[in-house]
N, CA, C and O atoms as a CHARMM CRD file, in Angstrom:
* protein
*
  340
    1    1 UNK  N      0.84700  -1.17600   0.00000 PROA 1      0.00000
    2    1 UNK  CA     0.00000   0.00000   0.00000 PROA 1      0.00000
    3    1 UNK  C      0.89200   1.23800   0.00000 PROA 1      0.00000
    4    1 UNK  O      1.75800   1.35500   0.86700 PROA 1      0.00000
    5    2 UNK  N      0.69400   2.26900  -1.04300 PROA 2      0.00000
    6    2 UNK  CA     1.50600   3.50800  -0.71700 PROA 2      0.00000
    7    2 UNK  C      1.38900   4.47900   0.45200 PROA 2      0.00000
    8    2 UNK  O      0.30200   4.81300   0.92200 PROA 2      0.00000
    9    3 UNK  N      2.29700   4.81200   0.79300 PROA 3      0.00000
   10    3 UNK  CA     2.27700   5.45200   2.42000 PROA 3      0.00000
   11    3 UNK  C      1.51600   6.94800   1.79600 PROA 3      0.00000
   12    3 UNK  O      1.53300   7.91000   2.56500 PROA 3      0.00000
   13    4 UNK  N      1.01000   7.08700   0.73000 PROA 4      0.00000
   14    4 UNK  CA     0.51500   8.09400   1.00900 PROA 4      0.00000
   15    4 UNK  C     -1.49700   8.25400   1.00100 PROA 4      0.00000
   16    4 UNK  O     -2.38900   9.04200   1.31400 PROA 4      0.00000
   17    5 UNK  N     -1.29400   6.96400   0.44100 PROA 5      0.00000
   18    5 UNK  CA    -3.18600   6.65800   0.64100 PROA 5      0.00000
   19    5 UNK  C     -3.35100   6.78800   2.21400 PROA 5      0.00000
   20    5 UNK  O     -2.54400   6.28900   2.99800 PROA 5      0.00000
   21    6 UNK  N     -4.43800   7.48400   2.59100 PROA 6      0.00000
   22    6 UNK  CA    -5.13200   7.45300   3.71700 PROA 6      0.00000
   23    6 UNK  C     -6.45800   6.47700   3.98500 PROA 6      0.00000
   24    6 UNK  O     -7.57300   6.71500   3.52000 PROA 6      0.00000
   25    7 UNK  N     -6.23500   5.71000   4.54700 PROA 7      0.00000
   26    7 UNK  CA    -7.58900   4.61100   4.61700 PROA 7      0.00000
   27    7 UNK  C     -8.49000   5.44200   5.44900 PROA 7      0.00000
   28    7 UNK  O     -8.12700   5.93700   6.51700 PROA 7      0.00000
   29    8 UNK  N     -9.54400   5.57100   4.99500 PROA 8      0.00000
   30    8 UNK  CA   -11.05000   5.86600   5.67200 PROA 8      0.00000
   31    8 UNK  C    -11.76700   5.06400   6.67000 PROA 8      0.00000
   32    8 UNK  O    -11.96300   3.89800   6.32400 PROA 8      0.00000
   33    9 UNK  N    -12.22700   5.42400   7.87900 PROA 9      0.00000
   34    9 UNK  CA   -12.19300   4.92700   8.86100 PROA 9      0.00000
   35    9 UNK  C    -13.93600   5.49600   9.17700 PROA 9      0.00000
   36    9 UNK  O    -14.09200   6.71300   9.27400 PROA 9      0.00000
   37   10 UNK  N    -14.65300   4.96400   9.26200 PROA 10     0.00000
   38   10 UNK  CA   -16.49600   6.14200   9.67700 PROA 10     0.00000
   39   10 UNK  C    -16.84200   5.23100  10.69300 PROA 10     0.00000
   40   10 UNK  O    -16.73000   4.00900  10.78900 PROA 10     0.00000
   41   11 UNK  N    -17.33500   6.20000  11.50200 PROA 11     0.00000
   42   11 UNK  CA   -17.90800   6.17400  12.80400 PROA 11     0.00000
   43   11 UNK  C    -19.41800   5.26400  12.50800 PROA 11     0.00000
   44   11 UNK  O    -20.11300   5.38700  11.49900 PROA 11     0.00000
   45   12 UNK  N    -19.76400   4.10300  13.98000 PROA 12     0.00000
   46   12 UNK  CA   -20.54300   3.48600  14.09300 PROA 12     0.00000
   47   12 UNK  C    -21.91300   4.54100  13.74000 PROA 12     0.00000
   48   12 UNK  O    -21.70400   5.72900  13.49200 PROA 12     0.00000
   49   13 UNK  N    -23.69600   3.81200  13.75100 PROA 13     0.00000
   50   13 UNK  CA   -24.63900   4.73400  13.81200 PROA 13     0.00000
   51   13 UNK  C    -24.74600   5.39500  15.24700 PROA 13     0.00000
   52   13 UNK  O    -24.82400   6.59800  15.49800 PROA 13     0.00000
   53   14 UNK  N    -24.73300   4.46100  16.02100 PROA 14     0.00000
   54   14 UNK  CA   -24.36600   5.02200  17.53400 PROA 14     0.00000
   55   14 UNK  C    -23.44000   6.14700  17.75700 PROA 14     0.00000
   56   14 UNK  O    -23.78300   7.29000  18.06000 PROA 14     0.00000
   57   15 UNK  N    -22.35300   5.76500  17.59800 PROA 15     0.00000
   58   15 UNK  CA   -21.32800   7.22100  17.96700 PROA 15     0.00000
   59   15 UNK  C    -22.01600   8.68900  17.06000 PROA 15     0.00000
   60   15 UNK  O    -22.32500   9.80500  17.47900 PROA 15     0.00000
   61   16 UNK  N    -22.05200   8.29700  16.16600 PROA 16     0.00000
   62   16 UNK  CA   -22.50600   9.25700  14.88700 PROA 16     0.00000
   63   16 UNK  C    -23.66500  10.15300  15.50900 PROA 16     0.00000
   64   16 UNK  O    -23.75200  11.37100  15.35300 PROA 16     0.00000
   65   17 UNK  N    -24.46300   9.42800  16.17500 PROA 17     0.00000
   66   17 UNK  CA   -25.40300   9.94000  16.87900 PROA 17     0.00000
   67   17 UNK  C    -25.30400  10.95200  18.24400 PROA 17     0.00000
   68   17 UNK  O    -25.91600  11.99500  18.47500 PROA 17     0.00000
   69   18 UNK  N    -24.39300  10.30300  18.97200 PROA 18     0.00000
   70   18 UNK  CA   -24.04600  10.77700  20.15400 PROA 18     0.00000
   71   18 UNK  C    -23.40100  12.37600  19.77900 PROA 18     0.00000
   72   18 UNK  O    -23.65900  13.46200  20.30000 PROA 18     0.00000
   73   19 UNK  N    -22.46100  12.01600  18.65400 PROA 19     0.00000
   74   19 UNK  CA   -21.55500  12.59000  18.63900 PROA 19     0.00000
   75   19 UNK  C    -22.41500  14.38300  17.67100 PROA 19     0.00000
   76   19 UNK  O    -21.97200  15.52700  17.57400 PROA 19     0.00000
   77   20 UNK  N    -23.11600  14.03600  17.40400 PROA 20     0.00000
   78   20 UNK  CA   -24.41000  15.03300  16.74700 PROA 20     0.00000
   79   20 UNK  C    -25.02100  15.82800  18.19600 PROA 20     0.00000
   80   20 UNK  O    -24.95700  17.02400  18.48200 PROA 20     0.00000
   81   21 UNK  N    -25.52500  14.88000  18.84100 PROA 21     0.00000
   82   21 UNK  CA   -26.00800  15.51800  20.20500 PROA 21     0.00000
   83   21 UNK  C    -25.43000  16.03300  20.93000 PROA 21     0.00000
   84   21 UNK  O    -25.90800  17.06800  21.39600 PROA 21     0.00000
   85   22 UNK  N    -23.80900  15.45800  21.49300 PROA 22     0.00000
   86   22 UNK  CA   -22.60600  16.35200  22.06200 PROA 22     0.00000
   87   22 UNK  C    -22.20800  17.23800  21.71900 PROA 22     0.00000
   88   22 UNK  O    -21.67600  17.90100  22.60900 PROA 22     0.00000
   89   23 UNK  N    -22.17900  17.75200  20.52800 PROA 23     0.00000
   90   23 UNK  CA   -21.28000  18.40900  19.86200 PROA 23     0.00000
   91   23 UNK  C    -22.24500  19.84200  20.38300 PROA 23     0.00000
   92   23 UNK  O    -21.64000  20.89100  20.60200 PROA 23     0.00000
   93   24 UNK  N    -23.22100  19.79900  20.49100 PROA 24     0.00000
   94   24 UNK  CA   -24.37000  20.49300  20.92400 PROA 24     0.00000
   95   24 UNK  C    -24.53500  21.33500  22.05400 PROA 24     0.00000
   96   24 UNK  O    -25.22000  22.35400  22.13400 PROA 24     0.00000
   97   25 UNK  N    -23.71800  20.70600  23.05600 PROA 25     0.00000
   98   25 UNK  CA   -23.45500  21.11700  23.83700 PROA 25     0.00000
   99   25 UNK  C    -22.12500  22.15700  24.44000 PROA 25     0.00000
  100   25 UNK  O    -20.96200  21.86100  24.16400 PROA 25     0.00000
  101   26 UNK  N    -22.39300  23.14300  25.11500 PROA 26     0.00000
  102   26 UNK  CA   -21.31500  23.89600  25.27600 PROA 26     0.00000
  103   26 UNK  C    -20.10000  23.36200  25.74900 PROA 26     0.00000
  104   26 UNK  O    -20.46200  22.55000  26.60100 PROA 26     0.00000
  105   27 UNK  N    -18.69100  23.34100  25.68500 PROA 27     0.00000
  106   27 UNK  CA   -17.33800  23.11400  25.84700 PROA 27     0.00000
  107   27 UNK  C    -17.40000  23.38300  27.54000 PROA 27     0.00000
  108   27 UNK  O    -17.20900  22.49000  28.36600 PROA 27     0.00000
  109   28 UNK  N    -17.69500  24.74500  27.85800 PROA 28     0.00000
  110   28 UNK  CA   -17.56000  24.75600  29.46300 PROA 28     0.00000
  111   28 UNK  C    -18.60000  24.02500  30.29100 PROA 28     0.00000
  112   28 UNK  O    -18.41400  23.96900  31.50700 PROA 28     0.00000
  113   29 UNK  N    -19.51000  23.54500  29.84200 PROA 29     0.00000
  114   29 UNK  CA   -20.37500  22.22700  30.64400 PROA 29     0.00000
  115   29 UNK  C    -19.80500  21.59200  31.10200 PROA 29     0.00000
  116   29 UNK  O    -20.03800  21.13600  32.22100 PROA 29     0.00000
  117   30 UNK  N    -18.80800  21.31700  30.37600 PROA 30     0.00000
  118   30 UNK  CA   -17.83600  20.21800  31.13200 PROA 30     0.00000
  119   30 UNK  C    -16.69100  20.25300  32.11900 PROA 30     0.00000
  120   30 UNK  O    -16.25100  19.29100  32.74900 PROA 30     0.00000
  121   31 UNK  N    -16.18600  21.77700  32.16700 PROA 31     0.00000
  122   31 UNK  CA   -15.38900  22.46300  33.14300 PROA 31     0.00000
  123   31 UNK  C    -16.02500  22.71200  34.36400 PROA 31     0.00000
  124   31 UNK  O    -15.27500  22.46400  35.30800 PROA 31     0.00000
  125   32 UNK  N    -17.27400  23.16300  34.73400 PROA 32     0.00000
  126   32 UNK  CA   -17.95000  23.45900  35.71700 PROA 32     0.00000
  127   32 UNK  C    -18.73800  22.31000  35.78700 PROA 32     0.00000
  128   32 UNK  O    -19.61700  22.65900  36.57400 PROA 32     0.00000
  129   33 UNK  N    -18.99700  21.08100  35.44000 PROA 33     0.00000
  130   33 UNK  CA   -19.17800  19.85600  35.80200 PROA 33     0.00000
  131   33 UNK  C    -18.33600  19.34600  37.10500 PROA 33     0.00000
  132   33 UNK  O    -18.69500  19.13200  38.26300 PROA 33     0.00000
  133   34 UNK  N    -16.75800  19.21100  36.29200 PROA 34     0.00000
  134   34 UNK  CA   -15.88700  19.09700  36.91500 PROA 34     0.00000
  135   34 UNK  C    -15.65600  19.41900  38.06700 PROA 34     0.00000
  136   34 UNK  O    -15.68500  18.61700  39.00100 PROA 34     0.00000
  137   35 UNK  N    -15.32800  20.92600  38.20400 PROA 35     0.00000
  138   35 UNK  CA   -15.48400  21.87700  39.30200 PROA 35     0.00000
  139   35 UNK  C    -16.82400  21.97600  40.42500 PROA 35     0.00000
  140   35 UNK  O    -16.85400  22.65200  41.45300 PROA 35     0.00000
  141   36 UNK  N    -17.76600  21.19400  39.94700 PROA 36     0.00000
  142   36 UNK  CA   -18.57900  21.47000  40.88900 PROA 36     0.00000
  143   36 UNK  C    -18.67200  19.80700  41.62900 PROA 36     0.00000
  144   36 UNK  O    -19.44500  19.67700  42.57700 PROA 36     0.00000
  145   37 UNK  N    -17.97200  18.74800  41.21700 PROA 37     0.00000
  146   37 UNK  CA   -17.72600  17.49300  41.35900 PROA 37     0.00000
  147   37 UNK  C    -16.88400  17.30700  42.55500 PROA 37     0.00000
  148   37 UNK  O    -16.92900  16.41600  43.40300 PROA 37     0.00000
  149   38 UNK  N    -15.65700  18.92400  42.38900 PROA 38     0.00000
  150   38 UNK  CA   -14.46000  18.73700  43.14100 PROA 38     0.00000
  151   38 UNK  C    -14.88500  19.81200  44.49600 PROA 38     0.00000
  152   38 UNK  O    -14.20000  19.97900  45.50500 PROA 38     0.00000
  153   39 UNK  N    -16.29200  20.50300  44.16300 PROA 39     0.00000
  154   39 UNK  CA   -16.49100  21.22100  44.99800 PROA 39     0.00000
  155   39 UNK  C    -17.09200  20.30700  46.21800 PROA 39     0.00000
  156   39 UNK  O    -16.69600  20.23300  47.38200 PROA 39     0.00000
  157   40 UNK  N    -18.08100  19.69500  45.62800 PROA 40     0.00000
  158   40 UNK  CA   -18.96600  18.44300  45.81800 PROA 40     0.00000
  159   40 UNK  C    -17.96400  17.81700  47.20600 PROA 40     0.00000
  160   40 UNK  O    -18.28300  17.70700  48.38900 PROA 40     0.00000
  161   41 UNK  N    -16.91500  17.54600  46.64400 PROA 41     0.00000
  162   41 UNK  CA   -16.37900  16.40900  47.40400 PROA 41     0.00000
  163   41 UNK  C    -15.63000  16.99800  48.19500 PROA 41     0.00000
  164   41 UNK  O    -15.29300  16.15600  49.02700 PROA 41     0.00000
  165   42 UNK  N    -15.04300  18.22200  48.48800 PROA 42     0.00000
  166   42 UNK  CA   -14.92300  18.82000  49.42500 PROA 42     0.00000
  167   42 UNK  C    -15.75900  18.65100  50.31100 PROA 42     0.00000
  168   42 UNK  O    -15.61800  17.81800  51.20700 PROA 42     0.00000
  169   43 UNK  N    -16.86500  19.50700  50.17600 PROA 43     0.00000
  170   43 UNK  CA   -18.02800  19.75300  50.64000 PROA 43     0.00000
  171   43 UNK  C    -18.04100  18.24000  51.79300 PROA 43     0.00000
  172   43 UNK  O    -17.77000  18.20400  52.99400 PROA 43     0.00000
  173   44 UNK  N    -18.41400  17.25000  50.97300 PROA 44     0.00000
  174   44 UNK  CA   -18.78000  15.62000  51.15900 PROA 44     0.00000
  175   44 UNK  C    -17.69900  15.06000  52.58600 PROA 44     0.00000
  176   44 UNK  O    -17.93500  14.55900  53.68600 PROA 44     0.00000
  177   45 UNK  N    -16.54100  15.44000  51.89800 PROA 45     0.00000
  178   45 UNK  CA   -15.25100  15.39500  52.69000 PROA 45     0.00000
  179   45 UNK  C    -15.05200  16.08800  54.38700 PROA 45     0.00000
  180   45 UNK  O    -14.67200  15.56300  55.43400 PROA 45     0.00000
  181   46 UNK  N    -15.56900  17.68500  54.00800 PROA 46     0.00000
  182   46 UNK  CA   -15.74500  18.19200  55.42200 PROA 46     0.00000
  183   46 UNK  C    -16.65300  17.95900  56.49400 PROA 46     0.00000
  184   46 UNK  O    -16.60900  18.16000  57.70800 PROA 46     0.00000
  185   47 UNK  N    -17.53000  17.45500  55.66900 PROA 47     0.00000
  186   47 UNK  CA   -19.10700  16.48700  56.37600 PROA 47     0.00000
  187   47 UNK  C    -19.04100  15.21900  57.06800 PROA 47     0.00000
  188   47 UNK  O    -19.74700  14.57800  57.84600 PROA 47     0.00000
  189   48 UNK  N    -18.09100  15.12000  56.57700 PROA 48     0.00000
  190   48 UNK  CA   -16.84400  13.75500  57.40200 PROA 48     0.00000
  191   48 UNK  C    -17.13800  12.39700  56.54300 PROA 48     0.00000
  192   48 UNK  O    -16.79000  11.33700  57.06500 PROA 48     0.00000
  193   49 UNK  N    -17.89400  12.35700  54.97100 PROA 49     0.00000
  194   49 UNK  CA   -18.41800  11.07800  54.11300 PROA 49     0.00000
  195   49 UNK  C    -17.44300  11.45500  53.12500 PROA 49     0.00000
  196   49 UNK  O    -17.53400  12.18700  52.13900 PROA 49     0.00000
  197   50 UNK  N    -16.12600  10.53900  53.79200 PROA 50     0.00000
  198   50 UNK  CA   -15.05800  10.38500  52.97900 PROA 50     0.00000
  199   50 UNK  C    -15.26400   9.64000  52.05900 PROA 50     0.00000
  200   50 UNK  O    -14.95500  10.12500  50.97100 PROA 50     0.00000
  201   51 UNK  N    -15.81100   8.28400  52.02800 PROA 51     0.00000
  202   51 UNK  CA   -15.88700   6.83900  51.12900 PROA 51     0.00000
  203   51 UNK  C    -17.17400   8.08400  49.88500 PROA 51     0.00000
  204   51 UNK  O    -17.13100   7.71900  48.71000 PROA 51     0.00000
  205   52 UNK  N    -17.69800   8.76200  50.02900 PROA 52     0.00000
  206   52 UNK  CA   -18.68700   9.18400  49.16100 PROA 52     0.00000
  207   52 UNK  C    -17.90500  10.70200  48.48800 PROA 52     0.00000
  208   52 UNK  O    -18.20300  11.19300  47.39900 PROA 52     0.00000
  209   53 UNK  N    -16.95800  11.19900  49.35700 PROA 53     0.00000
  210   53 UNK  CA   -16.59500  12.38100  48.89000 PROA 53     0.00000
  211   53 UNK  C    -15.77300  11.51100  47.66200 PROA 53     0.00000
  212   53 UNK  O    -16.20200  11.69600  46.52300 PROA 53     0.00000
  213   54 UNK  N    -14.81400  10.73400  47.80100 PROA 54     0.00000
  214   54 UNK  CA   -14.10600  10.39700  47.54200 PROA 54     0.00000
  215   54 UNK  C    -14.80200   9.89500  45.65400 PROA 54     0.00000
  216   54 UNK  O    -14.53500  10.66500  44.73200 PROA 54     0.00000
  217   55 UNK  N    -15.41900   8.93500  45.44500 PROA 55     0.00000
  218   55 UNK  CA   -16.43500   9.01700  44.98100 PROA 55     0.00000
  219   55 UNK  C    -16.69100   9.97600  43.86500 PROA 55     0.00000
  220   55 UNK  O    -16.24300  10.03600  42.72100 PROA 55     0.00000
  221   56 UNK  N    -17.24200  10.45000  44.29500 PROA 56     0.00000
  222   56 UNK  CA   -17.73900  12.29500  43.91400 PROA 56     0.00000
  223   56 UNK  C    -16.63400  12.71800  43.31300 PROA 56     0.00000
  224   56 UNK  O    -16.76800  13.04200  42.13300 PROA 56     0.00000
  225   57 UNK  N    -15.47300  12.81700  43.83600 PROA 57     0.00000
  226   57 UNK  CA   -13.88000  13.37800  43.57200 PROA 57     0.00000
  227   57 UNK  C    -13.65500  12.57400  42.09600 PROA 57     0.00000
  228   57 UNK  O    -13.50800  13.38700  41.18400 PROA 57     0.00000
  229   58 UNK  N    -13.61100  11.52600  41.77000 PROA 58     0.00000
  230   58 UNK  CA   -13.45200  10.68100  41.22400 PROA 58     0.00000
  231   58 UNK  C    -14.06300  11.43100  39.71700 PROA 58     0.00000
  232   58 UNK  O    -13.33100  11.52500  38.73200 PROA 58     0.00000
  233   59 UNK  N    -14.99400  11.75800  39.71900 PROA 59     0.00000
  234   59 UNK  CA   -15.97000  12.06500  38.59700 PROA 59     0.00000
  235   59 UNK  C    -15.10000  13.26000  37.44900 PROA 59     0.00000
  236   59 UNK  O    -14.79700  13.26900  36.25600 PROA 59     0.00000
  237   60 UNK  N    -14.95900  14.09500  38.51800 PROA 60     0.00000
  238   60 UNK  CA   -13.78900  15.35900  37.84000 PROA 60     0.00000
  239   60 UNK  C    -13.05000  14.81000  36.68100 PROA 60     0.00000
  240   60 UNK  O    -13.75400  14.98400  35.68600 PROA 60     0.00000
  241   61 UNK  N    -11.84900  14.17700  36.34800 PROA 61     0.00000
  242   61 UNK  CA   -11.13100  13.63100  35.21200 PROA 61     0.00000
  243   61 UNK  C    -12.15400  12.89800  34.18500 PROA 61     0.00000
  244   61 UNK  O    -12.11400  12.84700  32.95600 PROA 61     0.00000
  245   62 UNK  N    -12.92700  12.44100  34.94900 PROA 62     0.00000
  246   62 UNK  CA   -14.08800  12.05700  33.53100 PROA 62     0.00000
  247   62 UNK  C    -15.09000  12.75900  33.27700 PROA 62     0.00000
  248   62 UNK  O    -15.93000  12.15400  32.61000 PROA 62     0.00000
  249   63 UNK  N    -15.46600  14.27000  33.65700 PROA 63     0.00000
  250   63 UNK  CA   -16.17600  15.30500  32.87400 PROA 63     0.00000
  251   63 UNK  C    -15.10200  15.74400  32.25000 PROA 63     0.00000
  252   63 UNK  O    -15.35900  16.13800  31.11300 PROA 63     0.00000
  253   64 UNK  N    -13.67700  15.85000  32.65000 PROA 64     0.00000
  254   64 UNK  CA   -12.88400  16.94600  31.78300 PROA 64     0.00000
  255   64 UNK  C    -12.34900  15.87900  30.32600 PROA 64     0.00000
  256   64 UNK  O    -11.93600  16.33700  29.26100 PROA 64     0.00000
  257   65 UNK  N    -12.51500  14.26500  30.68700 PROA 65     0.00000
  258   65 UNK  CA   -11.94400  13.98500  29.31200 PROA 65     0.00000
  259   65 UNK  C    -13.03500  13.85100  28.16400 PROA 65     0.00000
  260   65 UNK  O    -12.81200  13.65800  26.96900 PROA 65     0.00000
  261   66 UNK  N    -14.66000  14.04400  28.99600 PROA 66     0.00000
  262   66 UNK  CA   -15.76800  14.20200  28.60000 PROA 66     0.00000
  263   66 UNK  C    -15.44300  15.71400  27.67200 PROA 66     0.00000
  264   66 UNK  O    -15.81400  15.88900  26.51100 PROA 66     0.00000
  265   67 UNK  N    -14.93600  16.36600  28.21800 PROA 67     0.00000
  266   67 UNK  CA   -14.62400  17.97600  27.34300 PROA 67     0.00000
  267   67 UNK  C    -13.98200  17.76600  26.24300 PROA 67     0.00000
  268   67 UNK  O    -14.18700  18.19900  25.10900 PROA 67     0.00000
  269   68 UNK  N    -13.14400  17.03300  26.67500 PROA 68     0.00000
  270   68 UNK  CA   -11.97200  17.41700  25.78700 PROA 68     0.00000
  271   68 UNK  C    -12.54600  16.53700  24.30200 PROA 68     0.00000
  272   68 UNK  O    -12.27900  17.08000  23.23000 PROA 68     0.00000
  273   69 UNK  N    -13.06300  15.64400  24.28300 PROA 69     0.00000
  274   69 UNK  CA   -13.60600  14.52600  23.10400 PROA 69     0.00000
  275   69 UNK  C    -14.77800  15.08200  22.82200 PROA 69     0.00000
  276   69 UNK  O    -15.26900  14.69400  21.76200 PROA 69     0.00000
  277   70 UNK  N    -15.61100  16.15500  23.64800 PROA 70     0.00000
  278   70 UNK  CA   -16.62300  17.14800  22.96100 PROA 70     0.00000
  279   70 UNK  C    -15.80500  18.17800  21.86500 PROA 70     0.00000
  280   70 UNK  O    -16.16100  18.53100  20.74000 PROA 70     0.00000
  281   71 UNK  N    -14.51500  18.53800  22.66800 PROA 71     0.00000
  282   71 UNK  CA   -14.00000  19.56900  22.19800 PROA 71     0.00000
  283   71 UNK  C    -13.12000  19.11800  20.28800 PROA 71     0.00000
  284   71 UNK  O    -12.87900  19.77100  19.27200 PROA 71     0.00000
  285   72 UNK  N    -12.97300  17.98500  20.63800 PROA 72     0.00000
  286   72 UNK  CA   -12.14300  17.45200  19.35900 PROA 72     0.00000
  287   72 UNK  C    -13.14600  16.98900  18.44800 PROA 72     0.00000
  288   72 UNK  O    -12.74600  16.77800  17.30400 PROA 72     0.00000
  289   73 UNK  N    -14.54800  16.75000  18.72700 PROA 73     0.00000
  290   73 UNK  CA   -15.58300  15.81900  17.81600 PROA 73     0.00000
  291   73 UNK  C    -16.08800  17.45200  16.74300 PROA 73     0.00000
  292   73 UNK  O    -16.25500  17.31300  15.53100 PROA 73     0.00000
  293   74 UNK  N    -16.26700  18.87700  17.41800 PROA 74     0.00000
  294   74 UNK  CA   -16.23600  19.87500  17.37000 PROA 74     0.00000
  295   74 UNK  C    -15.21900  20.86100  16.41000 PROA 74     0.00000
  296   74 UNK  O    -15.59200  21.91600  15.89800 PROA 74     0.00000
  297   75 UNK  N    -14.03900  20.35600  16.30100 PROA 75     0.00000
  298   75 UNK  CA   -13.03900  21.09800  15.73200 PROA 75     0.00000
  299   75 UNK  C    -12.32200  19.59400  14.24100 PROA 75     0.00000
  300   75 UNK  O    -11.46900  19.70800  13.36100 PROA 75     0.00000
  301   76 UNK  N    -13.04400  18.62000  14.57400 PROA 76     0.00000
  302   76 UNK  CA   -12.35200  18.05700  13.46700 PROA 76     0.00000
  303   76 UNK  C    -14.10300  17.16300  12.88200 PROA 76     0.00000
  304   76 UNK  O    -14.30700  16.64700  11.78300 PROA 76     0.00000
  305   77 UNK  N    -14.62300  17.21700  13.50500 PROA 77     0.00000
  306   77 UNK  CA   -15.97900  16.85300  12.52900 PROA 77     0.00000
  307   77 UNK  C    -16.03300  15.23100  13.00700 PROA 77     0.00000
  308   77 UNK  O    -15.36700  14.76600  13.93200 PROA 77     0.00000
  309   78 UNK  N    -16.88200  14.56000  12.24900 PROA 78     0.00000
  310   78 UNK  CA   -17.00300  12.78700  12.50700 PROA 78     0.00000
  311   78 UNK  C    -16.53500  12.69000  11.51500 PROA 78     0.00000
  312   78 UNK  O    -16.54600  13.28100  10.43500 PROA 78     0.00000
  313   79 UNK  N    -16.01600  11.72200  12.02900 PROA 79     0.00000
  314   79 UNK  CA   -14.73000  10.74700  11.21900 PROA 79     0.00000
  315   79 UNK  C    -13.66400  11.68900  10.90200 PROA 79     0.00000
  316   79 UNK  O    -13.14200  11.50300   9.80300 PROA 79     0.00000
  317   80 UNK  N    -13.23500  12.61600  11.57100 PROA 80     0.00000
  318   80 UNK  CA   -11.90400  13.41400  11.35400 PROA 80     0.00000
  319   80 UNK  C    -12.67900  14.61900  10.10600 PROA 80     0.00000
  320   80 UNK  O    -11.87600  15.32500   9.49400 PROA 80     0.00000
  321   81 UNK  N    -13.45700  14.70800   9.94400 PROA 81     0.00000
  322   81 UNK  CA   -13.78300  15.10100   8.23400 PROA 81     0.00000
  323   81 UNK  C    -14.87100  16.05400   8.99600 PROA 81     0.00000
  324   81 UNK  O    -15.91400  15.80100   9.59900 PROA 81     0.00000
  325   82 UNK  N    -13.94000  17.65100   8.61000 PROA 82     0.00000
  326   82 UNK  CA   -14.78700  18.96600   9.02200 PROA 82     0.00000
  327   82 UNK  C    -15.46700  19.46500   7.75800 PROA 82     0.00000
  328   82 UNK  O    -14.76300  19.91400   6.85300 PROA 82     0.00000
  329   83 UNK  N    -16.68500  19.42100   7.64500 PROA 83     0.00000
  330   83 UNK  CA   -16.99500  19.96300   7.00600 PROA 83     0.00000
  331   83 UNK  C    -16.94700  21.94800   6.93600 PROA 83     0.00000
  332   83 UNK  O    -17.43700  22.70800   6.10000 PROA 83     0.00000
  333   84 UNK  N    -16.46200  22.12200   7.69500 PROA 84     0.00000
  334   84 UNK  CA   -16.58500  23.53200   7.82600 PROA 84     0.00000
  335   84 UNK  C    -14.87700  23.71300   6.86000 PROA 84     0.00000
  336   84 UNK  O    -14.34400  24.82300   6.83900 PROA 84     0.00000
  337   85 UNK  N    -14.41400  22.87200   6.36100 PROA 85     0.00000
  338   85 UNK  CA   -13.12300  23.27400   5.99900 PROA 85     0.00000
  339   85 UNK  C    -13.19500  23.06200   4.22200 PROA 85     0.00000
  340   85 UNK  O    -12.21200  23.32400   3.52800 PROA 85     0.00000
């Protein structure tokens, strides 16, 4: 195969879908998700429900990688292919 063909790769009907409905959504949803997760578990934490703050704490890195795969589905389109370009 020549290294310069690019093989085409398309997204399931499922993702395709999701990824229509996410995209929908604002970028900082997912920052103040986060932040209010880590507020949360403070909060949870000073209340003395460590096993639940803890928990709660937990959630933060998966709203922000929730952002970040909103943020890339957004700037490069489905299946890599922006139509805005």
């Amino acid at each position: 195969m020549p290294t310069n063909t690019k093989v085409q790769h398309k997204e399931g009907p499922v993702a395709t879908i999701i990824e229509e409905q996410t995209a929908k959504l604002p970028s900082d949803l997912f920052l103040w998700a986060a932040l209010g997760s880590m507020a949360a578990s403070l909060t949870l934490k000073l209340m003395g429900q460590n096993t639940t703050a803890n928990f709660v704490g937990q959630w933060a890195p998966s709203f922000l990688i929730l952002g970040l795969y909103n943020k890339l589905v957004k700037l490069e389109g489905h299946d890599g292919v922006n139509p805005n370009r």
